[in-house]
C-alpha positions in Angstrom: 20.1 40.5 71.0 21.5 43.6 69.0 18.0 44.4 67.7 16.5 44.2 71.5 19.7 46.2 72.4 19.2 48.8 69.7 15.6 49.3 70.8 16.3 49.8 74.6 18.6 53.0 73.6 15.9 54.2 70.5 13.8 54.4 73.9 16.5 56.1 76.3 17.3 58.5 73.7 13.4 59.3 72.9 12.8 59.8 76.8 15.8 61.9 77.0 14.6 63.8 73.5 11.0 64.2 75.6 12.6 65.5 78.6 14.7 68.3 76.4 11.4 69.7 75.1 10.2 70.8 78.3 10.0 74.5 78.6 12.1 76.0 81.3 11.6 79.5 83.1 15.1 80.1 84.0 15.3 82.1 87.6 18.8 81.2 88.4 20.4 83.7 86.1 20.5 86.2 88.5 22.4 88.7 86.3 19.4 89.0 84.2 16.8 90.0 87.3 17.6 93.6 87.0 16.0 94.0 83.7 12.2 94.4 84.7 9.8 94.0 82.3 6.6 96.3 82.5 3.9 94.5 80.9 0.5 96.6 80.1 -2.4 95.3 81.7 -4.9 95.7 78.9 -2.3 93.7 77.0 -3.3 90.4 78.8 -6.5 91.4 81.0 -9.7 91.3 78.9 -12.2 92.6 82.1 -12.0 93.9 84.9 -14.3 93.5 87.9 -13.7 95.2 91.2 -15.5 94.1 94.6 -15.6 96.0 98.3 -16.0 93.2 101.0 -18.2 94.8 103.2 -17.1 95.7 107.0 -18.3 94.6 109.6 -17.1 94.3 113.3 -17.0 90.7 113.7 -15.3 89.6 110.5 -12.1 92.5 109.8 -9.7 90.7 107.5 -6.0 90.9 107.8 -2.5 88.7 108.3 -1.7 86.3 106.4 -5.1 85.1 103.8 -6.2 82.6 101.6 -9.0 83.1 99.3 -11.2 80.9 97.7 -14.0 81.5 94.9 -17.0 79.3 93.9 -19.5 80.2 91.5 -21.8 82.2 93.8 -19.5 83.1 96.6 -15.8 83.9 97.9 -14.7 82.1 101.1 -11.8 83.8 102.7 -9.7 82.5 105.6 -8.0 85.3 107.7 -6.6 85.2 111.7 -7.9 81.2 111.6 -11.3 82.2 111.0 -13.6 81.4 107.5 -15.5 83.9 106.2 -18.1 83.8 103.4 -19.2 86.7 101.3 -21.5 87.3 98.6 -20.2 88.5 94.9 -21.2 91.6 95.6 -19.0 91.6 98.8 -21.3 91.7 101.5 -20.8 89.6 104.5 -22.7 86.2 104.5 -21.3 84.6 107.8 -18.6 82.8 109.6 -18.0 79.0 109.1 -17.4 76.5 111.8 -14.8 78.1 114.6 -11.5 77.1 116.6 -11.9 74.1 119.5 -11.2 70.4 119.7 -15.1 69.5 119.2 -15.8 66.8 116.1 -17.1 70.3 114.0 -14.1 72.8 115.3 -10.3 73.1 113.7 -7.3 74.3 115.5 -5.4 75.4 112.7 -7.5 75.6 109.7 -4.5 75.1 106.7 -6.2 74.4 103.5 -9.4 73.9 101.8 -10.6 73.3 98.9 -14.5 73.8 97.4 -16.9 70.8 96.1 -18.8 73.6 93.6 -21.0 70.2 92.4 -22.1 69.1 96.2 -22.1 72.8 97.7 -19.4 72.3 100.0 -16.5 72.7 101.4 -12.9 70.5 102.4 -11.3 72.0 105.5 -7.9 70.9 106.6 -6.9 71.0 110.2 -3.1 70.9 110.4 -3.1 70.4 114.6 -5.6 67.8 114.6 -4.5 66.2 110.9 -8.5 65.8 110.0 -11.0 66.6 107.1 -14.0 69.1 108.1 -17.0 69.0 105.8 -19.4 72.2 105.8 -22.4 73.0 103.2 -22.4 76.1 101.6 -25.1 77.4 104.2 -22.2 77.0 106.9 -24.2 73.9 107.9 -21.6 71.1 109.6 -21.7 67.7 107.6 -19.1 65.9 109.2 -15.4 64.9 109.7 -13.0 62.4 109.7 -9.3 62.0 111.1 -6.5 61.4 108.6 -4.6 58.2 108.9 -1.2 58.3 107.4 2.2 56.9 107.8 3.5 58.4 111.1 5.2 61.5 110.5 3.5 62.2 107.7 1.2 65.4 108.1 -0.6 66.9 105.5 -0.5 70.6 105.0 -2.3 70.7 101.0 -5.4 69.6 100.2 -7.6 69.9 97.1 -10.6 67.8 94.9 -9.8 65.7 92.0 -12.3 63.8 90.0 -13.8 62.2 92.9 -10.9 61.9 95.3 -9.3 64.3 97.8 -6.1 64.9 96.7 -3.5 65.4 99.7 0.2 66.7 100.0 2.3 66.4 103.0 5.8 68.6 102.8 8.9 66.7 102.7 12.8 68.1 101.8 12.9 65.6 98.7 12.6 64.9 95.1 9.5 63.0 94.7 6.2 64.8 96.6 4.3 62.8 99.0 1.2 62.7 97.6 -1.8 60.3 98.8 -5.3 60.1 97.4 -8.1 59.6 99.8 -11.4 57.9 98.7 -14.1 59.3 101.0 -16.8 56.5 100.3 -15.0 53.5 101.2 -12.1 55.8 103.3 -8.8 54.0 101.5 -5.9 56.0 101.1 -3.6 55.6 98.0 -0.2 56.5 97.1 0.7 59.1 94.3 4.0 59.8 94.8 6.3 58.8 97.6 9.1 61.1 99.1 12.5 59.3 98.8 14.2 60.5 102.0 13.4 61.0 105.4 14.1 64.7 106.9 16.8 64.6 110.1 15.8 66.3 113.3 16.0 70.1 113.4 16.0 70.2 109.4 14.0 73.3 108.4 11.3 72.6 105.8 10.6 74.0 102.6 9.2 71.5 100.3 5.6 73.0 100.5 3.8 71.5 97.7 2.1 74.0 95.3 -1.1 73.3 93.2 -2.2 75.6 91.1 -3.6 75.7 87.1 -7.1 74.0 86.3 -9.1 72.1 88.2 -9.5 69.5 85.7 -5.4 68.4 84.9 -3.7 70.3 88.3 -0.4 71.5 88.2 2.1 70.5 91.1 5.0 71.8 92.4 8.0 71.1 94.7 10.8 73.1 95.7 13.5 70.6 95.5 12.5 69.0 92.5 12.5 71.4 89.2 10.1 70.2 87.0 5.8 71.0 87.4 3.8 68.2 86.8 0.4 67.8 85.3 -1.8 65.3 87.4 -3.9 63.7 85.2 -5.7 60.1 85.6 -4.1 59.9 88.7 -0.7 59.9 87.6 2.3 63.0 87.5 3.6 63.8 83.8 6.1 66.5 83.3 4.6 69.8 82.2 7.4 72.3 82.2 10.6 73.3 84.6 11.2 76.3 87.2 14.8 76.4 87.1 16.2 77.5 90.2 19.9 76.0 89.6 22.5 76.6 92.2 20.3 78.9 94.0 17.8 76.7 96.1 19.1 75.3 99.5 20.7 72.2 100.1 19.4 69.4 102.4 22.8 69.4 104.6 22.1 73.1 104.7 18.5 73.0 105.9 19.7 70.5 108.2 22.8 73.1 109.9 20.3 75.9 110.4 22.2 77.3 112.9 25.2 78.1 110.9 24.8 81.3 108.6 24.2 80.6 104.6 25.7 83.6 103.1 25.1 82.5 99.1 22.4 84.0 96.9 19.6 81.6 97.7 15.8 81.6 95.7 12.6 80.4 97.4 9.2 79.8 95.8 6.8 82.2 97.7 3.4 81.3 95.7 2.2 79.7 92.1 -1.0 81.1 90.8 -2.4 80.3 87.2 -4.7 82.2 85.0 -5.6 81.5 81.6 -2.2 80.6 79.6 0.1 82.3 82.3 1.5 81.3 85.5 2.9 84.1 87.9 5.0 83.1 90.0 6.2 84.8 93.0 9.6 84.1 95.0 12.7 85.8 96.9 16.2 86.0 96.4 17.9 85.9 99.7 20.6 88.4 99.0 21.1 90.4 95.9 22.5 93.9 95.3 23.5 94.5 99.3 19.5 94.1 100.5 18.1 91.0 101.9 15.0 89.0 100.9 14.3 90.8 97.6 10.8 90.1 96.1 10.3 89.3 92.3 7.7 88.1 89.7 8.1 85.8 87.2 5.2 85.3 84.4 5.0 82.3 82.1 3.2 82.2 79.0 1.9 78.2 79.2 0.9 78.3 75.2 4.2 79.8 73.8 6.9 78.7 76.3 8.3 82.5 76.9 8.7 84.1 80.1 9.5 87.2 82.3 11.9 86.7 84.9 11.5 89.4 86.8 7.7 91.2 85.8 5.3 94.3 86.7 1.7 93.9 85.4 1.1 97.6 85.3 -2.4 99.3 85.1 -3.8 102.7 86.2 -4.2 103.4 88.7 -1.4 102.0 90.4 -3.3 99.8 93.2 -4.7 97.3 90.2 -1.0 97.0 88.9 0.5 92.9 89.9 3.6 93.4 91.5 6.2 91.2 93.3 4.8 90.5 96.7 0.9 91.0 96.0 -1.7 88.6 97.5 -3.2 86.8 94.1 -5.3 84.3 94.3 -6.8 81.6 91.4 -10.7 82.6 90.6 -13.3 80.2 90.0 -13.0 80.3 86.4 -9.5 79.1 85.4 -8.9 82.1 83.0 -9.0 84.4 86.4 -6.8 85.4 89.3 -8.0 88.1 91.8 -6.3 90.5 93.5 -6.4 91.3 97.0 -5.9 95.1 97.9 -6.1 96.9 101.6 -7.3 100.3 102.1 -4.4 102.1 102.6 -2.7 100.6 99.4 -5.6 102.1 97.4 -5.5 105.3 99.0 -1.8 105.7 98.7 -2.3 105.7 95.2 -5.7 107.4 94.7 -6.6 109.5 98.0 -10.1 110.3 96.8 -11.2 106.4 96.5 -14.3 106.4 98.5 -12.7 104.0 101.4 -12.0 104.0 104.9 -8.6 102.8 105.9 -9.8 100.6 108.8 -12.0 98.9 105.9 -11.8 95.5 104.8 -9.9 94.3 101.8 -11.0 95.3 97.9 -11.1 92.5 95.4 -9.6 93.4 91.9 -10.7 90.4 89.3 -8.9 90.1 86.4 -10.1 87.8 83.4 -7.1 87.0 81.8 -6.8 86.7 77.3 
């Protein structure tokens, strides 16, 4: 009995020992975020590549964006529309469009790229189903999503052989489901360990990020990023957020004000051995809704809580607030730039303000 004893608390104290030696990037000491770092470009950035999307009238990108890169193309979402471009920037077409019909989305919310099969995963929030379309823009099919009621996916991305989806809950533990397309069964991950009460505001979003091979997820009310790998979640490192991130009882009394200092996750993007990571503080140093970037070096453990990625000119510096995106290779990130950004650095860049977007890719050291 003493020896069975002796070995159940050799085992707590090892899992408490493994939990310790998780790296943390520490963003709830807020008296350090006025100390901004200005980090040379050419000090982490080993090439640069810079591409024009070509303008033309029926595809003019703006709002809110998503970009995705395969090996021979970028696919950009922008006003609910998909657009596909060349790597040289010029315009390829437009994929699928908005309607009820079996090859139509009404809200097109995530996707995710099959580089082996030459196709794409498209997520229609409204409808809650998967759209498959070849990389000639060619519809393949789709299917409807059958989850637990009140359970609606807003993430999706390709694992292995499985389609990975998240579904935003205010808890702990992520919803997370796995969907074989073959035989069309649905597995569990990870399962939320609450249930949300009516007129709670929502803001565990699910973030995936880091390589395509072992994933790196994130939820806002649970600390620690997690590696998925064999189809299981192991602890990779922590985003310490402390006191700062909102309360359930508080996202559930959304009509009375919240005057504390609170920090929310704004976007995770990976490249190489760093993770930015972009988020708000809701009130610090009498303005509200601050922006700040936070860079973590994956290989040493150090960190940046507040960062500027600074390059000449200053349109190709990473800022807090800039659209980055993961590239195709998982040592990239690329950087979305509009005209009159670049111009109101560099007025003689050869660019019309009513343009579309530049593309700044950086392959990271």
């Amino acid at each position: 009995m003493k020896k069975l004893i002796f070995l159940l608390v050799a085992i707590a104290v090892l899992s408490c020992n493994k939990k310790q030696k998780l790296n943390s990037v520490v963003l709830s000491d807020i008296s350090q975020i006025d100390q901004q770092f200005s980090l040379p470009a050419d000090s982490i950035v080993s090439n640069t590549e810079i591409i024009s999307l070509q303008s033309v009238d029926s595809c003019m990108i703006g709002g809110k964006i998503f970009l995705y890169e395969s090996k021979d193309f970028f696919f950009i979402v922008s006003a609910n529309r998909l657009y596909q471009f060349d790597k040289n920037g010029q315009y390829i077409r437009q994929i699928g469009g908005e309607g009820r019909g079996p090859q139509e989305y009404l809200y097109l919310k995530s996707m995710d790229i099959d580089e082996a099969n030459k196709c794409l995963y498209i997520l229609d929030y409204n409808s809650q189903k998967l759209l498959k379309y070849s990389f000639d823009g060619e519809f393949i099919n789709s299917f409807k999503l059958k989850l637990p009621k009140l359970s609606f996916v807003s993430t999706l991305f390709l694992y292995q052989d499985k389609v990975i989806m998240g579904v935003p809950n205010n808890s702990l533990k992520m919803e997370l489901y796995s969907y074989n397309e073959r035989n069309g069964s649905l597995d569990e991950l990870s399962m939320k360990e609450r249930d949300m009460v009516a007129g709670e505001g929502i803001l565990g979003r699910i973030f995936n990020f880091g390589s395509r091979i072992e994933p790196l997820l994130y939820n806002y009310f649970n600390d620690t990023v997690y590696k998925l790998k064999n189809f299981r979640l192991e602890p990779e490192f922590v985003i310490n957020t402390g006191n700062y991130k909102f309360t359930f009882n508080e996202l559930s009394n959304l009509d009375k004000p919240i005057d504390d200092k609170k920090i929310q996750i704004s976007g995770i993007t990976s490249g190489g051995r760093y993770t930015l990571i972009f988020y708000t503080i809701s009130k610090i140093n009498g303005k509200r809704f601050s922006s700040f970037l936070a860079m973590y070096d994956n290989k040493t453990g150090s960190y940046h809580q507040n960062v500027s990625i600074v390059n000449k000119p200053d349109y190709m510096s990473v800022q807090s607030g800039d659209k980055v995106f993961p590239g195709f290779e998982d040592d990239c990130i690329i950087l979305l730039r509009y005209p009159a950004e670049i111009l109101k650095s560099d007025p003689d860049y050869n660019i019309k303000e009513d343009s579309n977007p530049v593309l700044i890719k950086y392959k990271l050291k």
